[in-house]
VOBAFI-79879 format. One line per 3 residues: for each residue x, y, z of N, C-alpha, C, O. Coordinates in steps of 0.02 Angstrom, whole numbers. Layout:
N
X/Y/Z/X/Y/Z/X/Y/Z/X/Y/Z; ... $
This chain:
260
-572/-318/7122/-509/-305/7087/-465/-258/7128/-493/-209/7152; -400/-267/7137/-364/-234/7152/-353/-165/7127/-337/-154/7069; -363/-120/7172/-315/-29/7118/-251/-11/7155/-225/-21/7209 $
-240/20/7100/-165/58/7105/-159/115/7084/-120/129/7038; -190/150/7107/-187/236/7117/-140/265/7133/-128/274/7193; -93/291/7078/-26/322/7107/29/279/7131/73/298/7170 $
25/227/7109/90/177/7129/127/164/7064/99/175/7011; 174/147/7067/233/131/7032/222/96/6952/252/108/6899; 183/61/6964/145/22/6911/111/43/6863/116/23/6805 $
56/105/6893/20/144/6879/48/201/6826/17/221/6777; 113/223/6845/122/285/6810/187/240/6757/186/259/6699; 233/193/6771/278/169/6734/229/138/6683/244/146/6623 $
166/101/6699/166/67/6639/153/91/6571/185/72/6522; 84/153/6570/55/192/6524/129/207/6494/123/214/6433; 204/216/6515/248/261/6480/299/200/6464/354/210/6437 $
277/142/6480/313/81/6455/270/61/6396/301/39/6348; 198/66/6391/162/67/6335/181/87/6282/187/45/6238; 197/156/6267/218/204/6235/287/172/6180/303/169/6121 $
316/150/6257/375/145/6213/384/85/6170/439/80/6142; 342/41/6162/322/-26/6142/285/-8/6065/290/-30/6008; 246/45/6101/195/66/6050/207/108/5998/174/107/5946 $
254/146/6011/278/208/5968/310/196/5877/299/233/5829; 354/126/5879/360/113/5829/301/90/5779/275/128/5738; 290/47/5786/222/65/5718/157/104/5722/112/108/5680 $
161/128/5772/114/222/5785/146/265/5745/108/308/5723; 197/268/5728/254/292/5689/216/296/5609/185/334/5571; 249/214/5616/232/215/5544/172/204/5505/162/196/5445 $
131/204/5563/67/221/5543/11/170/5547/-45/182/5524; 28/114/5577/6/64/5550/-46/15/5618/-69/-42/5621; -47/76/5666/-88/55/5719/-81/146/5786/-46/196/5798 $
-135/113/5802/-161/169/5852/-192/236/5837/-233/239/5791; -174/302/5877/-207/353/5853/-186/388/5802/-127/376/5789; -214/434/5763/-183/456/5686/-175/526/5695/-128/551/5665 $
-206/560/5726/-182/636/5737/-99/663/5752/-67/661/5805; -83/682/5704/0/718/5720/4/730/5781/52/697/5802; -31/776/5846/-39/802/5886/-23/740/5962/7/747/6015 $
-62/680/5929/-75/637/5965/-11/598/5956/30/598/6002; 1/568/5905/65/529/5880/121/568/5935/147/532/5977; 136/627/5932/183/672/5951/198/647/6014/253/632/6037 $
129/644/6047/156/610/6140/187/539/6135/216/522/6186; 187/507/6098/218/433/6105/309/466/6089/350/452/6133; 326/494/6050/370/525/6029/419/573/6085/479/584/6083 $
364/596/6137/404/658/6214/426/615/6244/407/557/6253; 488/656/6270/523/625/6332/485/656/6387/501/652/6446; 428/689/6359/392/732/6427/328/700/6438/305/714/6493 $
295/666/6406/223/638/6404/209/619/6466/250/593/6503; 167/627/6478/136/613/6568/115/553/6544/102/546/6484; 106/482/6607/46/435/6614/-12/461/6586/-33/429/6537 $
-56/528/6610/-116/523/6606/-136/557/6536/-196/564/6524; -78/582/6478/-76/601/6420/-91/530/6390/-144/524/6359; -50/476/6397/-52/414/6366/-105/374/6373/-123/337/6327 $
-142/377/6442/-187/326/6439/-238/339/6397/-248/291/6360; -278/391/6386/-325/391/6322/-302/354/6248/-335/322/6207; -235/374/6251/-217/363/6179/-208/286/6203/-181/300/6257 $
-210/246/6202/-184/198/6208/-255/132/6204/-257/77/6177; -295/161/6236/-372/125/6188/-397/121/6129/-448/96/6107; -327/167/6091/-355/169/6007/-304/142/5986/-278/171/5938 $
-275/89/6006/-234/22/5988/-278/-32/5976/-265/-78/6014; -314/-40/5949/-367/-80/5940/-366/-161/5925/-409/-203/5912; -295/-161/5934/-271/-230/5906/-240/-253/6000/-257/-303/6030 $
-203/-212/6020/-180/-203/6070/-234/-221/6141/-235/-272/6175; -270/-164/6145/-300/-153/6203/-351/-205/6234/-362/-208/6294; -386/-251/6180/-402/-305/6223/-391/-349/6262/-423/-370/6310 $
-331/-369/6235/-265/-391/6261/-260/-375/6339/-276/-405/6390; -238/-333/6328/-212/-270/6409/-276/-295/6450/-269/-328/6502; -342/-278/6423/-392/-289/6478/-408/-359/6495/-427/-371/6552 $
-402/-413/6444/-403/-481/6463/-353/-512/6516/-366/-554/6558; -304/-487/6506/-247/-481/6561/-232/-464/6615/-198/-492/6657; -259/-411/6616/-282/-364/6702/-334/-398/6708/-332/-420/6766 $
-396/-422/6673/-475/-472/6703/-448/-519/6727/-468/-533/6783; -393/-561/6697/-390/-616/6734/-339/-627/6801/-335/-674/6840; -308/-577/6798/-269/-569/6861/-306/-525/6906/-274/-508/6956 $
-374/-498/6901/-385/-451/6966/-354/-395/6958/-334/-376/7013; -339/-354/6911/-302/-298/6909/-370/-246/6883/-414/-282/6860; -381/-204/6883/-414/-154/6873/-392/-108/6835/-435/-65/6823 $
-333/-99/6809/-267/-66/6771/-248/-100/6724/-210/-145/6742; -265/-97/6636/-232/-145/6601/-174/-104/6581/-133/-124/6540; -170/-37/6616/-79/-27/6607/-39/-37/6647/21/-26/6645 $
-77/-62/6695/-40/-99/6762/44/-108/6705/49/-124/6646; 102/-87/6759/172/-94/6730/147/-190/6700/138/-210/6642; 143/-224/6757/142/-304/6761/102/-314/6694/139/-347/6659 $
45/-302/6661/5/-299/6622/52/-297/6586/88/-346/6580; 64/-235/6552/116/-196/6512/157/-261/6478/148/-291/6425; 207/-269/6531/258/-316/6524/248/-367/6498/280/-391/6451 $
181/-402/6539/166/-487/6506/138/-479/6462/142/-534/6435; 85/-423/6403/73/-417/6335/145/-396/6301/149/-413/6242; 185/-373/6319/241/-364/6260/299/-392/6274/340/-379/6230 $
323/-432/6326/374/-473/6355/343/-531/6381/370/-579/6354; 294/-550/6425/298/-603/6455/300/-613/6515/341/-576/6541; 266/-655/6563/265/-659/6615/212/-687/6656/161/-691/6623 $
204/-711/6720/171/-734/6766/107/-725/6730/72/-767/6702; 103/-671/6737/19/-652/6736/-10/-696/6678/-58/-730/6696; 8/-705/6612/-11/-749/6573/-44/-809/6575/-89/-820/6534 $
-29/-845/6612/-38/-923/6623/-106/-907/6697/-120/-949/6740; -138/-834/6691/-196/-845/6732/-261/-816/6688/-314/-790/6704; -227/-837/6623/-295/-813/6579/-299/-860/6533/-265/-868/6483 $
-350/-894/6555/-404/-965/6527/-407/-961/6457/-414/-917/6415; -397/-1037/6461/-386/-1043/6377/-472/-1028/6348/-490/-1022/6290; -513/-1026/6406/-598/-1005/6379/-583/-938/6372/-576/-913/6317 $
-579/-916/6410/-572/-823/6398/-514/-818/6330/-540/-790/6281; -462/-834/6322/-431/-829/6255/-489/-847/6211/-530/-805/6191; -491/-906/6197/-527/-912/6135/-589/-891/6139/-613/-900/6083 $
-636/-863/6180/-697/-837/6181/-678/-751/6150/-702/-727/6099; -639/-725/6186/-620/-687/6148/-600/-652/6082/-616/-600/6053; -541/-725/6065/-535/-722/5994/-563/-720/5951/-541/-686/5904 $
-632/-760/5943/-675/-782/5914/-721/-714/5909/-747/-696/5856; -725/-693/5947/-783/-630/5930/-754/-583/5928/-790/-533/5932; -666/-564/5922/-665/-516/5883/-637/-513/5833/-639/-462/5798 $
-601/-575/5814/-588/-589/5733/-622/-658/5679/-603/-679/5625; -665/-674/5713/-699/-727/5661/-745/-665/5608/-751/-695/5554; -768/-616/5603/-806/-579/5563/-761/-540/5532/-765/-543/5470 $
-712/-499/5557/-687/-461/5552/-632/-476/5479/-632/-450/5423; -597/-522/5504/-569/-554/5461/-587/-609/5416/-555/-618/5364; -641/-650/5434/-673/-705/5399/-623/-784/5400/-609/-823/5355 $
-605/-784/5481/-574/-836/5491/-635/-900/5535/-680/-880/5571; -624/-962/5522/-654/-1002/5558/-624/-997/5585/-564/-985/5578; -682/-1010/5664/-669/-1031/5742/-632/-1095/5741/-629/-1113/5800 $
-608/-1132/5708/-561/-1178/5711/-505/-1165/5689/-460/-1198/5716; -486/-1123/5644/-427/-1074/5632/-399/-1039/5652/-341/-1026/5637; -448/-999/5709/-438/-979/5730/-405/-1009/5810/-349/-990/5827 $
-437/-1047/5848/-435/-1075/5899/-363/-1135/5909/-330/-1152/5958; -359/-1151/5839/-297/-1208/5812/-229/-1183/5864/-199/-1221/5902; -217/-1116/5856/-154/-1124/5889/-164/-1112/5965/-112/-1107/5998 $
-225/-1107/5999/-248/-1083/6089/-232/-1149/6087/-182/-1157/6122; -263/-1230/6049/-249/-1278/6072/-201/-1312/6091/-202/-1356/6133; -148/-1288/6053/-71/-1310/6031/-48/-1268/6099/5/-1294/6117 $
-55/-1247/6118/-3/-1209/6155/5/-1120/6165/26/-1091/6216; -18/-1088/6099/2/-1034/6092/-19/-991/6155/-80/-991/6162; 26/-944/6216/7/-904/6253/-24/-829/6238/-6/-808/6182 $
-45/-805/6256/-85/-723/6233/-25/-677/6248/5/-670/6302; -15/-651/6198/38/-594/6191/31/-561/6127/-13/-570/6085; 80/-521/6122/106/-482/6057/112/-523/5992/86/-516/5936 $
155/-568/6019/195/-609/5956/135/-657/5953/141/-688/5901; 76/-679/5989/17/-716/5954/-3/-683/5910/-4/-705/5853; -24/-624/5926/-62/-585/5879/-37/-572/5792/-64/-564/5737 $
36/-576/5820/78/-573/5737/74/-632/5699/55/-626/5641; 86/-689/5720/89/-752/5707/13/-777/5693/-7/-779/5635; -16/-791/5730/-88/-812/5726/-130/-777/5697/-175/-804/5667 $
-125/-716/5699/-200/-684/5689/-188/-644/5616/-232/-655/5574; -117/-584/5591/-115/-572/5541/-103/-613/5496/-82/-668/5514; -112/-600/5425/-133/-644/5386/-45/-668/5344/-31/-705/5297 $
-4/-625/5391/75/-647/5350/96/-732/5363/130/-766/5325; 73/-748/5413/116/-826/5372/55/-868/5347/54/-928/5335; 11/-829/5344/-30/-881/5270/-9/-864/5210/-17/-905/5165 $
32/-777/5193/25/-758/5161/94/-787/5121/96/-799/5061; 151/-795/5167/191/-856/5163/192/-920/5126/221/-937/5075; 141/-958/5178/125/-1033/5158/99/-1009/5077/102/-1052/5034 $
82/-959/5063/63/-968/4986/113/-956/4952/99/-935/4896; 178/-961/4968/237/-926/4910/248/-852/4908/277/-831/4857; 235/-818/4945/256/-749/4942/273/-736/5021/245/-730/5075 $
343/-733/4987/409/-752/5055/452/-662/5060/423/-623/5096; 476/-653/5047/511/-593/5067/484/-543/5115/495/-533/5175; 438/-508/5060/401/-453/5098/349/-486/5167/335/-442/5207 $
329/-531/5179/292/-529/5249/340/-577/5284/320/-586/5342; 399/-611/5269/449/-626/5326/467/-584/5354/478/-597/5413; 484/-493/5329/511/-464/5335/463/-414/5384/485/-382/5431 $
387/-414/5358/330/-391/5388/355/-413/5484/367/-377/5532; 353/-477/5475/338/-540/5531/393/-515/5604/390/-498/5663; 450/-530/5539/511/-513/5586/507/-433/5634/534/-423/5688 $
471/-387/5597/498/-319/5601/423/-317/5691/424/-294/5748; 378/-356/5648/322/-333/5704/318/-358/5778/293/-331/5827; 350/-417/5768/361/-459/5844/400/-451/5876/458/-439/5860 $
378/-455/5931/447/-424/5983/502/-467/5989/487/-524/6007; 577/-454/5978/629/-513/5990/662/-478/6037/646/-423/6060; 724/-519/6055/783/-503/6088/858/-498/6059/881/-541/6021 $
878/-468/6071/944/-464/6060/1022/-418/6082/1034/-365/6053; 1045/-431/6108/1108/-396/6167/1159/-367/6097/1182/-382/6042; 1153/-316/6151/1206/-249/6123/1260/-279/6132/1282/-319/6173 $
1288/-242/6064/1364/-261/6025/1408/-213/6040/1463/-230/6061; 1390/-140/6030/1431/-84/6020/1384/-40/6032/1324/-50/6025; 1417/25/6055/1367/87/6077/1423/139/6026/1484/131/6017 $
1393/173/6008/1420/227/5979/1375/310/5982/1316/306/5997; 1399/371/5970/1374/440/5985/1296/426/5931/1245/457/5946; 1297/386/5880/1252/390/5839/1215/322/5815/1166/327/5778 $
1241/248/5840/1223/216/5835/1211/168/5909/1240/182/5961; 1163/111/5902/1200/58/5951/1201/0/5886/1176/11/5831; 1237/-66/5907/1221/-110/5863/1238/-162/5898/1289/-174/5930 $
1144/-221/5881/1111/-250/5924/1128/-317/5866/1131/-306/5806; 1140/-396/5901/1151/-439/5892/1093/-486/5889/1086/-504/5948; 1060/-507/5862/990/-562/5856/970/-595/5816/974/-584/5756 $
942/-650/5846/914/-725/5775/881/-681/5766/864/-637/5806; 860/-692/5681/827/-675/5623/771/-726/5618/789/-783/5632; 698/-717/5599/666/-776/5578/674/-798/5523/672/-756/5478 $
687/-864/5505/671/-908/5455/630/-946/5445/606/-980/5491; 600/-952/5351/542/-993/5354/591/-1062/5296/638/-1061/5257; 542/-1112/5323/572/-1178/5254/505/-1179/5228/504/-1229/5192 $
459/-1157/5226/402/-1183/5166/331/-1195/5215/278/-1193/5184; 329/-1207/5287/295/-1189/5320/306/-1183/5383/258/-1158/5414; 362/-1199/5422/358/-1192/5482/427/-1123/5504/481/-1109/5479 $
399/-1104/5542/453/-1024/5566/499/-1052/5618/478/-1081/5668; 568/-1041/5603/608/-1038/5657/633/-983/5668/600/-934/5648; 723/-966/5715/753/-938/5731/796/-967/5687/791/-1026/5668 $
848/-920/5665/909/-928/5617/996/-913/5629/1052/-938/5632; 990/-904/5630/1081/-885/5669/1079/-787/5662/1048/-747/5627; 1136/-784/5723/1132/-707/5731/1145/-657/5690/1204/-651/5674 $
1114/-626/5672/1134/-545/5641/1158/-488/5672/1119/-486/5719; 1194/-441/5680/1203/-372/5679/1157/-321/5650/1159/-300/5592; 1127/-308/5683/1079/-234/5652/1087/-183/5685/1088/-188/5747 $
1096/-102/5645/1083/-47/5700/1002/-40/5711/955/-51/5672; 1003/-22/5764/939/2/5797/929/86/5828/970/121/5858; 874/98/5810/852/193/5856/839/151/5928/823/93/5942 $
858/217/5969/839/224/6045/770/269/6059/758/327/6045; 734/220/6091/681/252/6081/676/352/6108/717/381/6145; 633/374/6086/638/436/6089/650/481/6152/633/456/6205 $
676/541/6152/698/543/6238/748/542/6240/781/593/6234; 772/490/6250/826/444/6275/893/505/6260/894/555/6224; 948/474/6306/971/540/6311/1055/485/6332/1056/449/6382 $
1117/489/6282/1158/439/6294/1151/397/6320/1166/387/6379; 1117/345/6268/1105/283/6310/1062/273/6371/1069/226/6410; 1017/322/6375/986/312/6444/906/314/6419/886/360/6383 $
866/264/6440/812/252/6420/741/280/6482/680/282/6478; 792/298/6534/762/329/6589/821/324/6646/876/297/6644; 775/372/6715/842/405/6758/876/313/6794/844/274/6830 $
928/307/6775/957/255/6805/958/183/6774/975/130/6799; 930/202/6702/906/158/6659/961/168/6590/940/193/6538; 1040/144/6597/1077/161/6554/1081/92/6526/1077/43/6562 $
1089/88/6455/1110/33/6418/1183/22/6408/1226/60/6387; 1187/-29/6426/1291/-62/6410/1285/-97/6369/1231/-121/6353; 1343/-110/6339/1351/-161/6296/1359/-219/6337/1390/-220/6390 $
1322/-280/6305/1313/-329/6339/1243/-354/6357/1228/-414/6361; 1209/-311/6364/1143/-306/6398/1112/-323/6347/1122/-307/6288; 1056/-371/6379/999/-407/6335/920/-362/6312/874/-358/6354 $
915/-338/6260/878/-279/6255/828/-323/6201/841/-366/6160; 753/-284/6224/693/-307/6162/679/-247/6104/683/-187/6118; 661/-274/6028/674/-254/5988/605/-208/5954/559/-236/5983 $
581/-170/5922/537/-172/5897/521/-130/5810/507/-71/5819; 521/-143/5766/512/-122/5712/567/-55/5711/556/6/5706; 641/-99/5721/697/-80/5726/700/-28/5769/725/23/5745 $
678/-25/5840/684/9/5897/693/-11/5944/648/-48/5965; 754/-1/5988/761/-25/6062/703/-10/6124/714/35/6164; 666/-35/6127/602/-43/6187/634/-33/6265/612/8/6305 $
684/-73/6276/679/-96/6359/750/-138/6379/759/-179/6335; 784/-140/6410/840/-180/6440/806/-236/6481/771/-225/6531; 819/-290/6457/785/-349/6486/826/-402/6546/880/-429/6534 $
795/-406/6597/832/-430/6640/816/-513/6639/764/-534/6612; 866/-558/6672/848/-637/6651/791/-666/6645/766/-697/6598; 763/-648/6721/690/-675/6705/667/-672/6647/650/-716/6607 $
671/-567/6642/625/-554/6587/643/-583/6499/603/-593/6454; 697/-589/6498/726/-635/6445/689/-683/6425/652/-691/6376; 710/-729/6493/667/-806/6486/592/-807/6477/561/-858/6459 $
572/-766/6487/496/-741/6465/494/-742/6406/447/-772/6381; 537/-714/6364/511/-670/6288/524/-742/6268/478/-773/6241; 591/-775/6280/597/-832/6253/557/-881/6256/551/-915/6205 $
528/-893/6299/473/-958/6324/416/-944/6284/391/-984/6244; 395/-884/6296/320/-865/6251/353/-871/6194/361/-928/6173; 370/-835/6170/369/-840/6096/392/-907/6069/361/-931/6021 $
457/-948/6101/445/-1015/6063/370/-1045/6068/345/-1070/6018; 338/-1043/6124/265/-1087/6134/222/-1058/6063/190/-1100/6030; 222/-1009/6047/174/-974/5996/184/-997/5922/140/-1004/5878 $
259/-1008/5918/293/-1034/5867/274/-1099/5845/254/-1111/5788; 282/-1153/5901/283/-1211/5912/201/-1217/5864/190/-1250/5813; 161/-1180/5897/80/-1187/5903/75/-1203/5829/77/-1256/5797 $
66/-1116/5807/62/-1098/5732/105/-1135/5679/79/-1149/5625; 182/-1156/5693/193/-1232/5666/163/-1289/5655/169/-1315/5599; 123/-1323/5707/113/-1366/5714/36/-1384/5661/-17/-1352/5663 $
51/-1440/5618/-9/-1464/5575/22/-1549/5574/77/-1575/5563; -54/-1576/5593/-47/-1640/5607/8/-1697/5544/50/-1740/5555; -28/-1662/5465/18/-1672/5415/71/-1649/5390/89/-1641/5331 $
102/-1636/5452/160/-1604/5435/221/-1589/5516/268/-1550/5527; 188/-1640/5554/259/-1646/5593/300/-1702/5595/353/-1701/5626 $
C-alpha cells in the first residue's frame, strides 16, 4: 500500500472529514459524545492528528473510509481522495468490488439490524455505488419507513442526511442562501423535485465566506450540503460526481421488478 506521511492528502483530509462530519456530531446522532471531543469538529484550530482518533468512532462512517483506501492501495482512509469519494464521489469508487461491498455489508448489518442478505445486497445489484448517500438510502430504515405511509418526518430525515448540491444565491454578513432540488417521494420511488431556496450555516471557522486560506465562496458557486451546512465548494468534476453517484443509488433502491 501506498503512504502519505505528511503530504497534502494526509493533513487536508482528517480536516475535510470534520467538516462533513460535524453536522450530525452536532446533533448528536453519530460519532464521539464527549463535549470535549465534539468541540474539535467545531475549531477552526483542530489539528489532523486531533481528528484522526475521533473519527473511528463514526461507526457508520469508518468502514467505509477503510474499504475505500483497501481497495485503492491507500493505507490512509483519510487519504483527502478517500475523504472525497465517501462524501462526494469519485474515481476511487468504481475500484471497490461489488464482493468486497456486499461481503461487507452483510456482516455488518444483516444482525445488527435484522435485514436479509438479499435486502440487503438488492441495491449492490442494481447499481448502487458505496458512499454516504448509500448508506442513507439503503441501509437506514427511512424509506421503508416511507413505503409504509409515514411520509413527512423521514423525507425530511432523508433529505437532511444525504449529501446534495446546490449553488449559492446570495451571500449576506449573516446569511448565505443556497438554491437545490428537494427530494420527492410518489409512494415508492425517490426523486429530485424542482429548486428551493434555503439558508444554510458555514461551517465553523469560517471567517467571511472563507472556508479556508484561499478557499472563498461566491455566489454562483456549486457548494455540497449537509444537515443544513455548507461542507465544501464543488468544482465540475466534483459536481458530476455527487450527481452520478447519487442518481446510481437512487436508481438502485427504486428499482423493484413490480414496479418499473
Amino acid at each position: 500500500m501506498s503512504e502519505y506521511p505528511g503530504s497534502a492528502g494526509s493533513e487536508i483530509g482528517p480536516l475535510l472529514f470534520a467538516r462533513y462530519a460535524f453536522p450530525p456530531n452536532e446533533l448528536g446522532y453519530c460519532g464521539p459524545e464527549a463535549a470535549a471531543e465534539k468541540s474539535l469538529f467545531a475549531s477552526a484550530n483542530a489539528r489532523p492528528e486531533e481528528i484522526r482518533p475521533l473519527a473511528r468512532q463514526f461507526s457508520a462512517a469508518w468502514p467505509y473510509l477503510e474499504l475505500i483506501a483497501e481497495a485503492n492501495e491507500l493505507s490512509d482512509p483519510l487519504d483527502q481522495r478517500v475523504v472525497s469519494a465517501y462524501w462526494v464521489g469519485n474515481e476511487l469508487l468504481g475500484r471497490v468490488t461489488l464482493e468486497a461491498f456486499a461481503n461487507s455489508t452483510i456482516v455488518r448489518f444483516e444482525q445488527r439490524f435484522g435485514r436479509s442478505v438479499e435486502d440487503l445486497t438488492f441495491p449492490l445489484l442494481h447499481g448502487a455505488t458505496l458512499h454516504h448517500n448509500f448508506h442513507v438510502f439503503a441501509i437506514y430504515p427511512w424509506l421503508g419507513v416511507l413505503r409504509n405511509k409515514h411520509t413527512e418526518g423521514p423525507l425530511q430525515i432523508l433529505e437532511q442526511c444525504r449529501i446534495r448540491w446546490g449553488r449559492v444565491m446570495s451571500i449576506s454578513s449573516d446569511a448565505i442562501m443556497v438554491a437545490s432540488q428537494f427530494l420527492v417521494f410518489d409512494g415508492w420511488r425517490l426523486s429530485l423535485g424542482e429548486e428551493r431556496i434555503e439558508k444554510v450555516h458555514l461551517p465553523p471557522g469560517s471567517i467571511e465566506g472563507r472556508l479556508g486560506p484561499g478557499d472563498r465562496i461566491e455566489v454562483g458557486d456549486w457548494v455540497t450540503l449537509h444537515w443544513g451546512w455548507l461542507c465544501e465548494r464543488l468544482e465540475n468534476d466534483s459536481l458530476l460526481g455527487l450527481q452520478s453517484t447519487t442518481s446510481s443509488i437512487m436508481s438502485a433502491v427504486n428499482f423493484h421488478p413490480e414496479r418499473t
